[in-house]
C-alpha positions, 0 to 999 in steps of 0.5 A: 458153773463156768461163770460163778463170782465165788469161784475159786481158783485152785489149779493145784488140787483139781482134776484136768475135768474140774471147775475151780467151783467143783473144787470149792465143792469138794472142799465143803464136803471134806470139811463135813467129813472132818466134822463127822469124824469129830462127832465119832471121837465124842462117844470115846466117853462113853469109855469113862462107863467101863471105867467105872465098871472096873472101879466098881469090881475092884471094889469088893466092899461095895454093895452088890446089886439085888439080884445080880451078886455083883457090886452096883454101879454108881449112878452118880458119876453114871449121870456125870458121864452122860451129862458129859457126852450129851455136852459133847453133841452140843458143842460138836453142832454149835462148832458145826454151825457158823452161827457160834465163833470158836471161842463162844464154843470153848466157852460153851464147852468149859461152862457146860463141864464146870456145871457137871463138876462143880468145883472145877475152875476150867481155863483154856489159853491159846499159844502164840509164839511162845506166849499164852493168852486167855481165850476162854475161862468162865468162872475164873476171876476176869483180872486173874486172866488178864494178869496172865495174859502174854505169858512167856512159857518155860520151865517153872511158870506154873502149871500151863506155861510148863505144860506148854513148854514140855508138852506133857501134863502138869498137876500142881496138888499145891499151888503154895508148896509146888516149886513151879508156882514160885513165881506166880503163886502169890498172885493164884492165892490172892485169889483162892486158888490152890491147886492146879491141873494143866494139860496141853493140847496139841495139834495132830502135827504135834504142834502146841494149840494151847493148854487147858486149866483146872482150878480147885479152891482147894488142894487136890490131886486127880483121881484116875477117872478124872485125869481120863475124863480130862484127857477126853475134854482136851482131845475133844478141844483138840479137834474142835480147834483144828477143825474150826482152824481148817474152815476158818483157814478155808474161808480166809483162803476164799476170801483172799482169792475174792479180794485179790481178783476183785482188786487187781487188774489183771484177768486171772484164768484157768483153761481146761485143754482136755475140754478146751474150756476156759474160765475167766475170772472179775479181772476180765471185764476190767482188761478187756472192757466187756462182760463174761459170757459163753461167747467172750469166754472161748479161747477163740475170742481171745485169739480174735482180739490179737493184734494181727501183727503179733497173731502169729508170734503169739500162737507160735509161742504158746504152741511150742511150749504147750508142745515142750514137755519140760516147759511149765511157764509161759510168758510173752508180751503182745497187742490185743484190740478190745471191742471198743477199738483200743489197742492194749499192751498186755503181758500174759504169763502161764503154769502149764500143768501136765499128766504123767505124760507130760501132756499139757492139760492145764494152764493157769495165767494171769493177763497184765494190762502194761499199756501205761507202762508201754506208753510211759516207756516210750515217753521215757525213751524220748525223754532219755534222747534229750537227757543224753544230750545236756551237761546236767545229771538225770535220774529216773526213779522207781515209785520204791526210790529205785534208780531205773536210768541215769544218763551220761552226764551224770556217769561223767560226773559221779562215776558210776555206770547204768549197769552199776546203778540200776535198782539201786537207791541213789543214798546207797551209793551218793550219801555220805558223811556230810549228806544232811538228813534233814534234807533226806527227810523231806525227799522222802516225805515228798516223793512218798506224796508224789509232790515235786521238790527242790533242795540243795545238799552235798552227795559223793562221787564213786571216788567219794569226790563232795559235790554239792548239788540242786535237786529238782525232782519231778513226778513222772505220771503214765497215762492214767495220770497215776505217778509211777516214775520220778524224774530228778535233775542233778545241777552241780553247783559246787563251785557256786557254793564254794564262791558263797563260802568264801563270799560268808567267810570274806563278809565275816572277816571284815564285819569283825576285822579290827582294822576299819574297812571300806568298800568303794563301788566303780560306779561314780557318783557326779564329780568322778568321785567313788561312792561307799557303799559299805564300812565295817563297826571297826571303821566308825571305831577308828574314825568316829564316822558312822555308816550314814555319815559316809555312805554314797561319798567318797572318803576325803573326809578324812583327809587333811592339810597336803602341807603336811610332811609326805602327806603330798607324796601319799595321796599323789600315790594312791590316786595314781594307783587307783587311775591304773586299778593297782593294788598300793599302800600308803602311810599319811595323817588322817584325821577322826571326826572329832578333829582328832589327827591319827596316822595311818596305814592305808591299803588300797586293793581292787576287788573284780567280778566273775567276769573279770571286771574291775568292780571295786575298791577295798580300802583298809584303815589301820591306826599306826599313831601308836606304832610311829611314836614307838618307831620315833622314841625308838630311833631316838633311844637307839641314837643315844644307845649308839652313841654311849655304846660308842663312847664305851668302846672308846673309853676301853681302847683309852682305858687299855692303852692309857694302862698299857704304858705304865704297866709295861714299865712295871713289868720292865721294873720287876724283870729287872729287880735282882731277888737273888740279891735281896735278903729273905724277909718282909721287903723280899716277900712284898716285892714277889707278891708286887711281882706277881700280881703285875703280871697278873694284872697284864694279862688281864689287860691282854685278856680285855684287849681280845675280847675288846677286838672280838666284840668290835671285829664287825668285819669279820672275815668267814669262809669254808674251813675244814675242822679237821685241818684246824683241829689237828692243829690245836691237836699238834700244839697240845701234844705234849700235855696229851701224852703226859696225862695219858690222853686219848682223841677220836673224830668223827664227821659223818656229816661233814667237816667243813664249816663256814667260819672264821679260822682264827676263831674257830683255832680259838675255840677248839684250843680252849675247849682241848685245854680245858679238857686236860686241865679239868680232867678226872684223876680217875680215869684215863681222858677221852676226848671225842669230835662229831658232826652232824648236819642240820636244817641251818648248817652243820653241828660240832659236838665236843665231848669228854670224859673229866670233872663236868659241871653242876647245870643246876648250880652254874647254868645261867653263868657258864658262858659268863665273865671271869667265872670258875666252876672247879679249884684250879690255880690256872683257871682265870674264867675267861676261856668258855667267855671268848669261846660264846663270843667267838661263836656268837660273833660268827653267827653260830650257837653253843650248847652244853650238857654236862654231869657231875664227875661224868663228863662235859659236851659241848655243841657249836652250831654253825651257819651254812653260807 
């Protein structure tokens, strides 16, 4: 019958005469071939009677049989064998008929062979995937089935989890002993069970169906007749499985074909071009609006319905490729009007089958009504021309999430192309680091719902550029009011983010300043005064006036007396700045709530809008009473600090020059004293020792003296001095004591040797640190003096460097630069050179430095200022 609902098509496996019907047909029967064959494989059992024969001749001590002089056979096992093929008829119909499922049928059969046997516990478990699950055990213990329910199979796990996994026949005699009941044997014993016979049964392409069990209360080893009438039972499950899988296969494959024409809209075909007839499937009558009869099944029908527009186009293309015998697909899309008037967008796609000619003689296809899909394309077109043109991003989605358009707008600001995108979803290419999944999650949840939605959240650029965006998504439906596509805007709204931003960190600086805010509004209150509208906590802390004391007034409160000292001169300043909208700061007396009078920093600043408009004031309040006593206590303390540093100095000049006279005279007086003519003695020892120290005592005073001119020497007079020329100076006045000690100088001034100074200083300087080197160098090795510079980010650096005693850091570090200090055993050493050399440099505006180390060496680092 051209026109049966239960039809299925099968193109594949027909004849160029066949109906899909006819196939259906065909298959039946050679299911019913199948199960004959089954029914042949049953009196395979009756093979267990010549085995029985055989056992009964190897048997020489067993009865004969009257009358024959042969043993007699055993009419037991005779009984369990024909017992067993009699079971075997009956399992065979009830798997022949759709009454019994396969697993009634196996249940059937393992019942119906523990009755002939009776101590057999039999067991059948299917195999999926790599697991075993129970499928049918009458007598077993039911929890004993469900604890090996999902058993992974392998090597030594018992008897059917090895038999499945190596697909060979496992007889575990004991289940106690045997070592691949390790695992498992707790559990089989706990329930009686002790021995264990498993064989798997396969399927013809050698694939594993499952295994059947035996059980025994006891420990048992199989008898050669049992083994063989085992094998029996599985190969008849064998084919009772892959025929009952075969139908059951067949029938899934019936009812999907059914299912599927039933639920889709498209007309399945199948056109016979031998007979040229053709079969139209349920889907006809939902796409062409009209029922299946002889008259609307004709290809004639079809090609009326064409739109005479596309008729020739259409029977062109199918011609040429009916006619090309490489061709085995046909696809066009064309306009078809049904009989009631409308006009359809379909598109048709068709497996042309050939013989061995290559004739066409077949062709299978499906017609799609895409009409929705013309029409909502069209709509997109015309929606694509308004999106072209604005500044925002425009996406249009796929039901999957799938980009299918992006306009220009949105290239201009992300940087990918249509081309780049399309099929893509937007969080592969736009989502990032900051990308919130929160707000992902709700996107989905509501395009999954076909709901509209608007969010806001940050997205990248090609160049992974941040942007943040407001989505505003919008379901698209076609002309059946179905959602198929969704229309999403993208507004850039990062710099309005960025405003909110500083506008949130702006809003949290002032509520937690610790400086007391206020803001003023422009708009004046009657009077031209400006009106607070805001004050921070800080502000009440300050002034002792609360937000509902000041709002909507301006802040003269605060003010006080104009007679006070600059008080007049302060407020004059700040109204003239803000009558000309200028930022200024101001110090006057303010005065707390309490009546408490404070100073106070007062910071005036006009604050404008997006528009470039003058809106309003900031005022900031700083409470400076602490740090204008400070600066009044200050300027008192550095008053009298001056003037005792004054009257210091002065003091020494008086002090040296008061000294000066006399000690003079006794310098003349012990010149002139004859120790030649003074006899040895007592007298002539203490007028040496009152010689010596006069002479000592003056070189102190000339000491103090040039320290004394060094610290007053404000105007000291600096220029670019070249340490070369300065030091080979020094170098030349040393010259002698270098050779006598044998020593060695070497410069280096990689960076540079001139430094801004003042020469005498600097001549100074390098005379002390030469001199010092020879007099407190090591007796142990020649003296090596070495000069470097290095430039740096203030100027320009001088290393001295020798090789003689160095100094203990840890012992005399705090006091190397001090006064009159000694750090080795020297009679010349008076602790003044290293103390003029810090305040030379000092006074210079420079630095030093010094590393050094025990009987290894001094380095000494002048730090010179650039000019």
């Amino acid at each position: 019958m051209l026109f049966a609902e239960d039809a299925l098509l099968t193109p594949q496996t027909g004849t160029q005469n066949e109906t899909p019907a006819q196939e259906v047909v065909q298959e039946l029967e050679a299911a019913k071939k199948r199960l004959a064959l089954l029914q042949e494989e049953l009196y395979l059992v009756k093979g267990e009677l010549h085995l029985l024969r055989e056992q009964r001749d190897s048997q020489p001590e067993a009865h004969s049989a009257p009358g024959t002089g042969r043993p007699e056979i055993d009419l037991t096992e005779y009984k369990r064998v024909v017992a067993l093929e009699r079971l075997g008829k009956e399992v065979l119909e009830m798997n022949a008929s759709a009454k019994f499922s396969l697993q009634e049928t196996i249940a059937f059969y393992l019942a119906g062979i523990e009755k002939i046997h009776p101590d057999m516990l039999l067991s059948f478990m299917r195999l999926e995937g790599n697991k075993l699950y129970s499928f049918a055990s009458p007598s077993l213990p039911p929890a004993y089935s469900e604890l090996l329910d999902g058993t992974t199979i392998g090597d030594n796990v018992g008897s059917c989890g090895t038999a499945a996994f190596f697909k060979e026949k496992v007889i575990a005699v004991d289940i106690a002993t045997d070592k691949r009941w390790k695992g498992f044997k707790d559990l089989a014993l706990s329930y009686g069970l002790k021995a264990s016979w498993s064989f798997p049964v396969m399927g013809s392409s050698q694939q594993i169906l499952g295994t059947l069990a035996v059980y025994y209360r006891h420990v048992k080893s199989p008898q050669p007749a049992e083994e063989s009438s085992l094998d029996s039972i599985r190969n008849l499950l064998q084919l009772i499985l892959e025929s009952k899988l075969a139908e059951d296969a067949l029938r899934q494959s019936n009812d999907r074909y059914h299912l599927a024409t039933a639920a889709t809209n498209d007309a399945i075909y199948d056109w016979d071009l031998v007979n040229n007839s053709l079969y139209w499937g349920v889907g006809f009558e939902k796409v062409f609006a009209c029922q299946r009869t002889p008259t609307t099944s004709t290809l004639q029908f079809w090609a009326d319905m064409l739109h005479p527009l596309d008729q020739e186009r259409v029977n062109q293309s199918l011609e040429e490729a009916l006619q090309d015998t490489s061709a085995d697909k046909w696809q066009i899309e064309y306009r078809s009007i049904i009989p009631d008037g409308t006009t359809l967008h379909l598109e048709e796609r068709g497996f042309i089958l050939r013989d061995e000619a290559q004739k066409a003689i077949r062709m299978v296809g499906a017609v799609h009504d895409i009409t929705a899909r013309k029409y909502a394309e069209e709509e997109l077109r015309k929606l694509s021309v308004i999106a072209k043109e604005t500044i925002n991003g425009v996406l249009i989605l796929q039901l999957g999430g799938n980009l299918h358009w992006v306009n220009d707008a949105f290239t201009r600001m992300m940087g990918w192309t249509l081309p780049e995108v399309l099929g893509k979803s937007p969080g592969s290419l736009m989502n990032g680091e900051e990308t919130d999944p929160h707000t992902l999650s709700q996107i989905h949840d509501h395009m999954a719902q076909r709901l509209p939605f608007e969010c806001e959240m940050i997205q990248y650029s090609k160049t992974s550029q941040k942007y943040w965006f407001r989505l505003q998504i919008q379901p698209l439906e076609d002309a059946n009011s179905e959602v198929d596509l969704f229309f999403v805007l993208l507004t850039d709204i990062t710099q309005k983010k960025e405003e909110e931003q500083r506008l949130r960190l702006l809003e949290s600086v002032i509520t937690h300043a610790k400086d007391a805010i206020a803001v003023s509004d422009m708009s004046a209150v009657p009077g031209g005064e400006l009106k607070t509208i805001f004050v921070n906590p800080a502000f009440t802390k300050v002034t002792g006036y609360a937000s509902e004391d000041v709002l909507g007034r301006e802040l003269k409160m605060l003010g006080g007396p104009a007679e006070l000292p600059g008080q007049a001169e302060a407020i004059e300043k700040l109204n003239l700045a803000i009558a000309k909208a200028e930022a200024c700061e101001i110090e006057l007396i303010n005065y707390r709530k309490n009546g408490e009078p404070y100073w106070a920093h007062l910071e005036a600043v006009p604050i404008y809008d997006k528009a470039g408009e003058h809106a309003y004031w900031l005022f900031v309040h700083q409470d400076i009473t602490a740090r204008k006593n400070y600066l009044a206590e200050r300027e008192v303390l550095i008053s009298e600090l001056t003037q005792n540093n004054s009257d210091l100095k002065q003091f020494s000049f008086i002090t040296s020059h008061n000294l000066r006279a006399p000690l003079s005279n006794l310098v003349g007086i012990s010149n002139l004293i004859d120790m030649k003519a003074i006899p040895a003695g007592r007298n002539r020892m203490l007028i040496e020792k009152f010689k010596e120290s006069t002479i000592k005592l003056n070189h102190v005073i000339d000491d103090l003296l040039e320290i004394l001119i060094i610290k007053n020497n404000v105007a000291l007079k600096k220029e670019m001095i070249s340490v070369e020329s300065v030091f080979a100076h020094v170098q030349g006045s040393l010259e002698g004591l270098l050779q006598e000690v044998n020593g060695q100088v070497q410069t280096d001034f990689p960076a540079g040797q001139d430094v801004y100074c003042n020469q005498g200083y600097l001549h100074s300087i390098l005379l002390n640190l030469l001199s010092n080197a020879i007099k407190y160098r090591s007796l142990e090795r020649p003296l090596q003096v070495h000069l470097k510079t290095e430039r740096t980010p203030d100027g320009l650096a001088l290393s001295f460097a020798d090789n003689g005693l160095g100094m203990d850091l840890d012992r005399y570090g705090d006091r190397i630069f001090g006064l009159y200090q000694r750090f080795h055993d020297n009679a010349d050493s008076k602790g003044l050179g290293l103390y003029i050399v810090h305040s030379q440099i000092k006074a210079m505006g420079g630095t030093i430095f010094v590393n050094s180390e025990v009987n290894k060496g001094t380095t000494f680092v002048l730090q010179f200022k650039g000019q």
